[in-house]
SESE-547286 format. One record per residue: x, y, z of N, C-alpha, C, O in turn. Coordinates in steps of 0.001 Angstrom, whole numbers, plus 500000, padded with zeros to 6 digits. Layout:
XYZXYZXYZXYZ;...
***
This chain:
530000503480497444528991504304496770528405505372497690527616506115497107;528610505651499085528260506360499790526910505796500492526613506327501562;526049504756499989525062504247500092525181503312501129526165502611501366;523624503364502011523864502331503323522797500762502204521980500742501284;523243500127502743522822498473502444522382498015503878522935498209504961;520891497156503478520453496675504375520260494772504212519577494435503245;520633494009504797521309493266504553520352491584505330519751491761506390;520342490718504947519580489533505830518378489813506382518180489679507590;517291490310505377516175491009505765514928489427504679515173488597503803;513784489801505424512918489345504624511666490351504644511201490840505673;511117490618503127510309491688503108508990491127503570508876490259504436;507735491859502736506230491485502884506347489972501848505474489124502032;507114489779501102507061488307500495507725487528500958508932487570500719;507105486381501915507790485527502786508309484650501897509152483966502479;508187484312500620508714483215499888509907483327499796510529482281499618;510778484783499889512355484942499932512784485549501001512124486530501342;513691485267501638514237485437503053515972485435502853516658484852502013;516359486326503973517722486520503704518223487226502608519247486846502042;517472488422502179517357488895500796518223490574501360518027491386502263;519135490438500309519659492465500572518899493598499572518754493645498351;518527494396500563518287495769500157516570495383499487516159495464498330;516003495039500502514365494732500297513965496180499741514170497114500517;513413496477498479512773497351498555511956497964499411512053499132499790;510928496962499800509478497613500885510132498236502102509852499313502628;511304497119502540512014497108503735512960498794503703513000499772504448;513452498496502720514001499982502779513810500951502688514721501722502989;512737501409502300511651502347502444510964503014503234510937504243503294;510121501953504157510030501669505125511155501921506586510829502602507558;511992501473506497513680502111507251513620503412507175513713504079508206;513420504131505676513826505474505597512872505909506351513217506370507439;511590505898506051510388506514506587510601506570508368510221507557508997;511300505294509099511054505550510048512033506796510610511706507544511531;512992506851510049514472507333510196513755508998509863514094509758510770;513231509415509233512480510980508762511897511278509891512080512213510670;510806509937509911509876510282511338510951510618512799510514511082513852;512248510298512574512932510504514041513124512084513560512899512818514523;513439512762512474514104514156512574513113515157512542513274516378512514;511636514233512555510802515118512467509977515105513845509286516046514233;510138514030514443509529514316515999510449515155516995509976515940517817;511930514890516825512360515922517119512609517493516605513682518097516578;511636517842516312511293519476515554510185519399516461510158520165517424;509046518364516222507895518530517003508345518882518958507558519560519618;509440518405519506509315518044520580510348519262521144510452519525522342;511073519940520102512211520941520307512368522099519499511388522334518791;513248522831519409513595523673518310514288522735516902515178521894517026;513825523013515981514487522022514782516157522469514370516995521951513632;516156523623515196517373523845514666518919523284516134520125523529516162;518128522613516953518815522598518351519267520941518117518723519875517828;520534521434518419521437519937517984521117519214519773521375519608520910;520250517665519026519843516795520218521330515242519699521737514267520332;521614515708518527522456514318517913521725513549517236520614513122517552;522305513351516306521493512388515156521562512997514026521712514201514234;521522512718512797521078513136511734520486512410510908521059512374509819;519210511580511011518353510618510894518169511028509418518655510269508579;517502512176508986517457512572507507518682512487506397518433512673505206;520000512198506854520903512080506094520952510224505841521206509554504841;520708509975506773521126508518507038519663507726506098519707506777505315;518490508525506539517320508068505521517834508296503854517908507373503043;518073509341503642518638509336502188519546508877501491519571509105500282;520534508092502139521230506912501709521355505958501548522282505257501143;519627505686502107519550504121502146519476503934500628519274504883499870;519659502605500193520217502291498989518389501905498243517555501501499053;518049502041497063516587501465496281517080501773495055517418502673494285;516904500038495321517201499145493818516299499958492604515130500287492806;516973500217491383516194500813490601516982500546489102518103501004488881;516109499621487979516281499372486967516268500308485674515571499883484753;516889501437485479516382502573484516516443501349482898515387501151482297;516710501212482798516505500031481538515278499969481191514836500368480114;514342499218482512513067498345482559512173499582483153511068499872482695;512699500157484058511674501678484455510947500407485783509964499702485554;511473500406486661511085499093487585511666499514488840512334500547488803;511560499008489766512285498568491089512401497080491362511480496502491938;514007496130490793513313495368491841513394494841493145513896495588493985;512961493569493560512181493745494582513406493347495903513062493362497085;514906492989495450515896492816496390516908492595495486516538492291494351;518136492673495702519690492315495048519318491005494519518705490089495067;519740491086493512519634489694492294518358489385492351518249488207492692;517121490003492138516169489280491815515733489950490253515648491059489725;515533488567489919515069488462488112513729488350487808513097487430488327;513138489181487003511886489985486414510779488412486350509555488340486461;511375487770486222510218485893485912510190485402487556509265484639487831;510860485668488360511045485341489702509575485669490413509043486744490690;508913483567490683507415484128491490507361484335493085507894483718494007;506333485678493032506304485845494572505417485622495051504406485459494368;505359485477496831504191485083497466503189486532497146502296486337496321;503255487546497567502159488966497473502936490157497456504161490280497430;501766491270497480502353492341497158503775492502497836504109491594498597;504531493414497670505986493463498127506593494835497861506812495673498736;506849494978496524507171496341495695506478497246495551506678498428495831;505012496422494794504144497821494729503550498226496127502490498837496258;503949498022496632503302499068498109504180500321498263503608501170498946;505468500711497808505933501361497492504542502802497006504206503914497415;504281502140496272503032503064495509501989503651496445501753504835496684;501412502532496926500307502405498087500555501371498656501016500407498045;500238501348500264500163502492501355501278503215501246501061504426501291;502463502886501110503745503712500760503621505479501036503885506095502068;503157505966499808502729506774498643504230507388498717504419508501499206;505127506712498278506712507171498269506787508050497443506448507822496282;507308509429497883507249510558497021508250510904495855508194511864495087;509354509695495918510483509585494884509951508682493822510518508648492730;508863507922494075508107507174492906507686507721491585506984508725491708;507936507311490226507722508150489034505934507474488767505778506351489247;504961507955488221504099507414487706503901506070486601502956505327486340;505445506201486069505856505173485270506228504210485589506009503134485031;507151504484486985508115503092487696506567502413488282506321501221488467;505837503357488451504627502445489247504064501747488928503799500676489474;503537502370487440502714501602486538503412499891486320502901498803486583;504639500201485790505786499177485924506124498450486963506225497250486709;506286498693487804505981497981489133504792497418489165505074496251488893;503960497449489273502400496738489544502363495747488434502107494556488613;502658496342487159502603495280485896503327494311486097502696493277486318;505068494169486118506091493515486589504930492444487835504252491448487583;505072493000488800504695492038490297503498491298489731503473490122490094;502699491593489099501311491566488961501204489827488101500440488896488356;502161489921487187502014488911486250502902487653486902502875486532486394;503560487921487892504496486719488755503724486925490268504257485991490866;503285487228490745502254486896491870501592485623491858500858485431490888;501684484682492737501076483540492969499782483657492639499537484832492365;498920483013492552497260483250493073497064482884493724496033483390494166;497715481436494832497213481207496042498149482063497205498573481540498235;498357483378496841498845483998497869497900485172498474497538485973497612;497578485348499371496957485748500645496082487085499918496890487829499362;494801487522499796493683488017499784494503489534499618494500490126498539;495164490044500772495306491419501078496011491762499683495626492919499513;496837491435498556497638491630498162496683492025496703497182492701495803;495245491490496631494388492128495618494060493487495571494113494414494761;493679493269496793493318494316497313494023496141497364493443497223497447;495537495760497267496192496702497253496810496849496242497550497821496091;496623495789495193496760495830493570495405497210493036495573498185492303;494236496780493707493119497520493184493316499420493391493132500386492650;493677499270494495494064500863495148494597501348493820494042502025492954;496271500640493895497327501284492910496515501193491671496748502178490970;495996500710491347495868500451489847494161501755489937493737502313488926;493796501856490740492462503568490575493497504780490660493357505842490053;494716504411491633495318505951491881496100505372490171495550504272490114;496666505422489323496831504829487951495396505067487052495345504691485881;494270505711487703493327505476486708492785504857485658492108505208484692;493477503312486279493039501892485639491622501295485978491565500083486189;490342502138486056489217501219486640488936499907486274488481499222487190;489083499335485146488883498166485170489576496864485193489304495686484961;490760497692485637491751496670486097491678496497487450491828495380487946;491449497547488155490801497658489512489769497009489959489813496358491003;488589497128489122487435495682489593487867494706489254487520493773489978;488462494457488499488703493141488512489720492553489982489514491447490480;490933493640490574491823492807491777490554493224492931490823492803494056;489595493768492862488678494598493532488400492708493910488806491988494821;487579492473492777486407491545493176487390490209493504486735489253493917;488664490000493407489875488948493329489864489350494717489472488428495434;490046490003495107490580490576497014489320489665497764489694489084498782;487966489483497409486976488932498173486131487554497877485536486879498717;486229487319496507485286486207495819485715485194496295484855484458496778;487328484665496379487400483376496961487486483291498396487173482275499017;488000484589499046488253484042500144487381484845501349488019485278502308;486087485019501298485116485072502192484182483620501829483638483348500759;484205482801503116483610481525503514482467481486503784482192482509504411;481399480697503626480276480203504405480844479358505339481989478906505369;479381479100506538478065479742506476478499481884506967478184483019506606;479035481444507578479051482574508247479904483917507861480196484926508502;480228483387506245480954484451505380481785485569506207481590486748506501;483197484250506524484761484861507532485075485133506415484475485001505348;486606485753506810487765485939505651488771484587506079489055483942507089;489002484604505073490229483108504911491799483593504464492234483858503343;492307483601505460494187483966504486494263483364503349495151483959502739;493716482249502482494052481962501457492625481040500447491595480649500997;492858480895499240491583480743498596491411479021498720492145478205499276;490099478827497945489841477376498419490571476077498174491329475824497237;490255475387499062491410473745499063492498474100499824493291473187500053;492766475269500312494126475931500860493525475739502229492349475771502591;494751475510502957494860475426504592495330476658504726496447476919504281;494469477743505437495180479208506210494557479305507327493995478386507921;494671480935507797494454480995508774492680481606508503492396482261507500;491992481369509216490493481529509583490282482928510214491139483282511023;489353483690509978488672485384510404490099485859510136490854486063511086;490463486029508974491902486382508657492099487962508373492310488341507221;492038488704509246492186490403509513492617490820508602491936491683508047;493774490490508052495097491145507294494193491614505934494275492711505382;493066490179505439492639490596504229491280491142504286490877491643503236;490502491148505278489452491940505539489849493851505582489356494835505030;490873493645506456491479495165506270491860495504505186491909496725505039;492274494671504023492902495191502656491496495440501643491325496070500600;490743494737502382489529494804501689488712496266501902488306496877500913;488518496742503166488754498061503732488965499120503480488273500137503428;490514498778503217491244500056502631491121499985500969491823500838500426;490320499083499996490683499215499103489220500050498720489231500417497546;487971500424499462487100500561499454487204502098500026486990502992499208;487514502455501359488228503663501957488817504485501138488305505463500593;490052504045501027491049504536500213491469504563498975492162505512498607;491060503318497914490514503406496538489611503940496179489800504972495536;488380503533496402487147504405495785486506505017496261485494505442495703;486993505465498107486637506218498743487433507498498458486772508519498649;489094507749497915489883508210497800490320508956499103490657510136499013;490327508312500320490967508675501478492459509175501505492989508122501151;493189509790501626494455509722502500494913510839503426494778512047503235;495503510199504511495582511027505500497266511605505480498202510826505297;497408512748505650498666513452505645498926513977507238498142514043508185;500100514257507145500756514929508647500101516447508409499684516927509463;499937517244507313499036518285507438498162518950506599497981520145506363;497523517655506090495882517918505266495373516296505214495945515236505471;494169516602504806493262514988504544492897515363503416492036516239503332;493407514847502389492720514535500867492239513422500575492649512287500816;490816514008499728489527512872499022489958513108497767489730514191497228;490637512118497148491281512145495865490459511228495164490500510047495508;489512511683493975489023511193492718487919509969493319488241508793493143;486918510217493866486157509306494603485194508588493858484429509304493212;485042507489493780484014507131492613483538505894493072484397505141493530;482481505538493060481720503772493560482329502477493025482438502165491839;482643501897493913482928500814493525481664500217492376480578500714492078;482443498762491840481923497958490640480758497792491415480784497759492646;479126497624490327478299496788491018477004497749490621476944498495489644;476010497543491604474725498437490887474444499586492431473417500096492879;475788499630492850474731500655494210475554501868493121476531502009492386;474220502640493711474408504042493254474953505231494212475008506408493857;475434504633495759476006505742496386476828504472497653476608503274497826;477974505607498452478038504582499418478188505939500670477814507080500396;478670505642501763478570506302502739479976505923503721480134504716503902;480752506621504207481973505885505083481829506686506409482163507869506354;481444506270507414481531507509508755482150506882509787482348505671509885;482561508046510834483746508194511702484887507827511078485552506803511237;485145509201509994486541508934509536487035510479510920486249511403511133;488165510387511497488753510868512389490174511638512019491262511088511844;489861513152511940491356513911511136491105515230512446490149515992512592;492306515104513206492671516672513673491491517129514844491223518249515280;490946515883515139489774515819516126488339515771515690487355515492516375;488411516119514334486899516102513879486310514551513089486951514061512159;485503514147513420484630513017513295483836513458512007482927514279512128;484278512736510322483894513225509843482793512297508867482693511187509389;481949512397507634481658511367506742481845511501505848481846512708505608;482165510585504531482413510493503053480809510068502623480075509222503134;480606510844501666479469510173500861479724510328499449480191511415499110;479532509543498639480178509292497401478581508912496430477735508092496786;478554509346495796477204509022495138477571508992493456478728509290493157;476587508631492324477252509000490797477239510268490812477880510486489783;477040511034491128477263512691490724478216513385491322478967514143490708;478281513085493146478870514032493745479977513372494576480395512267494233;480367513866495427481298513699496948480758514337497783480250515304497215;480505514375499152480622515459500007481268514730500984481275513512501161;481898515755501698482812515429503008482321516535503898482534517746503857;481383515565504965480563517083506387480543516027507416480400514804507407;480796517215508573481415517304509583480448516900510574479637517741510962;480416515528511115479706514999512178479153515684513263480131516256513744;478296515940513860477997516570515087477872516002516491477598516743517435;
***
């Protein structure tokens, strides 16, 4: 098929291992493979043969894609009822933000993963359900993985994060989902994202709940130290001193 295959991989869902042509995984591959043809432009003339052609080799990597179902899935032979440990596919969407993604495959993607997702699987994976589903302009599907990303698994007394919800043995001050918690706040309803050459505040709006504004500072773009303030009326984005 002209297509490269990536082969005995295990993606962000540890429940399947030894799996070909991981979506996340291959994606991910490509991305790094771009980033090689593009640091060398940064570091040379783009047109000065150093060897390689990293951008050809990124565009062949192979992603599984169901036009039937309007889906991706999530490795060779995997079937639409098949449960997973956490997000996996839809990150594709977000952090991803894969620019070959249709608005439809996404929607479809998140729906698909969404309804076979464990619930005792790991905090971060709400969290980045909530993102995709605001950039989707789903808000209330969004508070709801919003408030799922934190209700069970921040602990007393001292309200840690827990890798997994209660009666579950995980790991304790568990980063992975405090950060998803983070970014779903940042970058969901903060509408953060950072580009190689602009920073867009895309569609910013307060999270669920009764505050009427929030505030995000030392966000850091291009040397400038900046703040988000998000209130019911407005946005502003000004420049730290």
């Amino acid at each position: 098929t002209g297509l490269y295959d990536i082969k005995a991989v295990m993606g962000p869902d540890e429940d399947h291992k030894n799996v070909t042509n991981n979506a996340y995984t291959n994606v991910i591959a490509g991305c790094a493979l771009y980033f090689g043809d593009l640091t060398k432009c940064l570091v040379s003339s783009c047109d000065q043969d150093r060897g390689g052609n990293w951008s050809d080799l990124a565009s062949r990597i192979k992603l599984l894609y169901d036009a039937e179902n309007d889906y991706h899935p999530q490795f060779e032979g995997y079937r639409r009822d098949t449960v997973i440990k956490q997000a996996d596919t839809v990150l594709l969407g977000y952090p991803l933000q894969y620019p070959g993604l249709t608005t439809t495959a996404r929607s479809n993607d998140l729906r698909f993963y969404e309804a076979v997702t464990r619930s005792s699987g790991p905090a971060m994976t709400w969290a980045i359900h909530a993102v995709n589903h605001l950039d989707l302009g789903e808000e209330g599907e969004a508070a709801r993985r919003f408030e799922q990303s934190y209700r069970d698994y921040v602990r007393g007394p001292y309200r840690v994060w827990s890798e997994v919800g209660p009666g579950q043995s995980g790991a304790r001050n568990f980063i992975t989902a405090a950060g998803g918690f983070l970014q779903a706040v940042i970058n969901g309803y903060g509408g953060v994202r950072v580009f190689l050459d602009h920073l867009e505040i895309r569609n910013s709006r307060l999270p669920p709940g009764s505050a009427t504004s929030f505030k995000i500072k030392g966000l850091q773009y291009l040397g400038a130290r900046l703040t988000l303030t998000v209130t019911t009326s407005s946005t502003k984005l000004s420049v730290e001193q």
